[in-house]
Wavefront OBJ file of the C-alpha trace (Angstrom):
o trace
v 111.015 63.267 94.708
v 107.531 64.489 96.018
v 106.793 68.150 95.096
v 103.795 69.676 97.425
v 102.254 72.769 96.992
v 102.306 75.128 100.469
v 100.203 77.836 100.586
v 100.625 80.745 103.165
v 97.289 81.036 104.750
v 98.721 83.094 107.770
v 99.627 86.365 105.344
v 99.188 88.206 102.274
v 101.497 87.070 99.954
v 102.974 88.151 96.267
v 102.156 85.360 93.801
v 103.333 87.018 90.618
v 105.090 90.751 89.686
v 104.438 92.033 86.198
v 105.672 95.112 84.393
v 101.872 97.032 85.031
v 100.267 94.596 88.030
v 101.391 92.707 91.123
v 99.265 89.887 92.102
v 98.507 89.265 95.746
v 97.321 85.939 96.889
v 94.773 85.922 93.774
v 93.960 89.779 93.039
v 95.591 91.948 90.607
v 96.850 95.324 91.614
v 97.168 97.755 88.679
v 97.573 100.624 90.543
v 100.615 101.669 93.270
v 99.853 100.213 96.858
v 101.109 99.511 100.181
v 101.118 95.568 101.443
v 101.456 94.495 104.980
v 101.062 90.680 106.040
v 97.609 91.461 107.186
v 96.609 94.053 104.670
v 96.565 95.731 101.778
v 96.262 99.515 101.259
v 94.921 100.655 97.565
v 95.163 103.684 95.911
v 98.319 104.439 97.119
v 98.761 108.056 95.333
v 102.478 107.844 93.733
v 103.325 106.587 90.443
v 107.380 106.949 90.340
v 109.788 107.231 92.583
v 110.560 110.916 91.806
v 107.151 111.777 93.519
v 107.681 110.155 96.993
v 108.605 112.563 99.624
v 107.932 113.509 103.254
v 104.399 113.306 102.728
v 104.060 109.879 101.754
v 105.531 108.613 104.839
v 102.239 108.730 107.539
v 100.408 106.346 105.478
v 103.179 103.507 105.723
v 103.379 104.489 109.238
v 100.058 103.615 109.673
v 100.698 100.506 108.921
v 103.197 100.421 111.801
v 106.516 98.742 109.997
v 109.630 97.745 111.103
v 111.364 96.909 108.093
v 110.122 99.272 104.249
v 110.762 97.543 101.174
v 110.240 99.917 98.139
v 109.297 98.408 94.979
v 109.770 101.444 92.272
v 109.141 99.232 89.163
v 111.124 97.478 87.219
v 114.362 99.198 87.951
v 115.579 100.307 91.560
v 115.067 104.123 91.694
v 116.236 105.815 94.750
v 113.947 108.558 96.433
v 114.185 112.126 97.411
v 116.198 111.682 100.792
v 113.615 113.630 102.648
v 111.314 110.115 101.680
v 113.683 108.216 103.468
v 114.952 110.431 106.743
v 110.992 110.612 107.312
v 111.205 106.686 108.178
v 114.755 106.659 109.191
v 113.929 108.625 112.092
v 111.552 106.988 113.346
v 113.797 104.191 113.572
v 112.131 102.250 110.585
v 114.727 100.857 108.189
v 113.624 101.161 104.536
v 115.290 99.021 101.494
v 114.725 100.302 97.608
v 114.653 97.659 95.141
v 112.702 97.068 91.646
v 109.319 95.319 92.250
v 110.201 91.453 91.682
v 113.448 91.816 94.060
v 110.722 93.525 96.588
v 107.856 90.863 96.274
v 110.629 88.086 96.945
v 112.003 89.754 99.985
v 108.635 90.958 101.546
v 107.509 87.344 100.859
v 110.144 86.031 102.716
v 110.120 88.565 105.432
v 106.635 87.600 106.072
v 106.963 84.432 106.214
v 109.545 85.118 109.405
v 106.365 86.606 110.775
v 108.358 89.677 110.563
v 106.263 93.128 110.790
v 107.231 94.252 106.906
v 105.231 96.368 104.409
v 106.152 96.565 100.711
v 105.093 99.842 99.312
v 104.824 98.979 95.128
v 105.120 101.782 92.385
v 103.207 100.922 89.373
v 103.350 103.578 86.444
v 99.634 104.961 85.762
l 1 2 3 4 5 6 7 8 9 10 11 12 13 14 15 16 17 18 19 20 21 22 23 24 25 26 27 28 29 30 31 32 33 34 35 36 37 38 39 40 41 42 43 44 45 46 47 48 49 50 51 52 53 54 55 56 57 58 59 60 61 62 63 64 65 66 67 68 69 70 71 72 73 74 75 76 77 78 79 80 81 82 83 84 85 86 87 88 89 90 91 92 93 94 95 96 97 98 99 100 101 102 103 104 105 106 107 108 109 110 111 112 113 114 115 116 117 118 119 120 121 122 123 124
C-alpha cells in the first residue's frame, strides 16, 4: 500500500495538542486562543473554563461562527451557562470537549469547509 502525505493548504489546521501548547500548522500556542480556518486570534484572555462568561462571547463572534468547539484542556469542563446562552442565542451552536477531542473535530469540520472556530483553554 502507498501512504501519501496531504497537507491542508486551504485552512489552518491542528497538527499536534499537548498538555501546555497546541500546534497549528507549524506554530506553537502556549497561551489560550481562538482558531478559525482562516485565522488565528492570540491572547485570548481565559485560562479555565470557570472564567468564561458573557463577556467572552463578542470576540468569537467576531469571528462570525456557525458551529463553537470549546477546548477546556485536558478534561471537558462545562461553562457558566450565561457563556453558552450568549452564543445560543444568536443561533450559534457551541460543543465543550477537552482540547485533543476539539482539535480532531475542528480539523475535520474545516476540512468540510464548514465556518467553525475552536476556542482552546491552556492553563497559564
Amino acid at each position: 500500500m502507498d501512504l501519501s502525505l496531504d497537507r491542508p493548504d486551504n485552512y489552518l489546521f491542528v497538527r499536534r495538542v499537548g498538555a501546555r501548547s497546541v500546534t497549528v500548522v507549524d506554530r506553537d500556542f502556549t497561551v489560550s486562543f481562538l482558531l478559525a480556518p482562516d485565522r488565528a486570534v492570540e491572547n485570548w484572555p481565559v485560562t479555565a473554563s470557570g472564567e468564561l462568561d458573557a463577556s467572552h462571547v463578542d470576540a468569537i463572534l467576531e469571528l462570525k461562527p456557525e458551529l463553537v468547539i470549546l477546548g477546556t484542556g485536558e478534561r471537558q469542563v462545562f461553562p457558566d451557562p450565561a457563556f453558552m446562552a450568549g452564543l445560543l442565542r444568536k443561533g450559534i451552536g457551541i460543543e465543550v470537549m477537552d482540547n485533543a477531542a476539539a482539535a480532531r473535530t475542528y480539523d475535520l469540520l474545516a476540512a468540510e469547509n464548514r465556518r467553525v472556530v475552536a476556542a482552546f483553554i491552556l492553563p497559564a
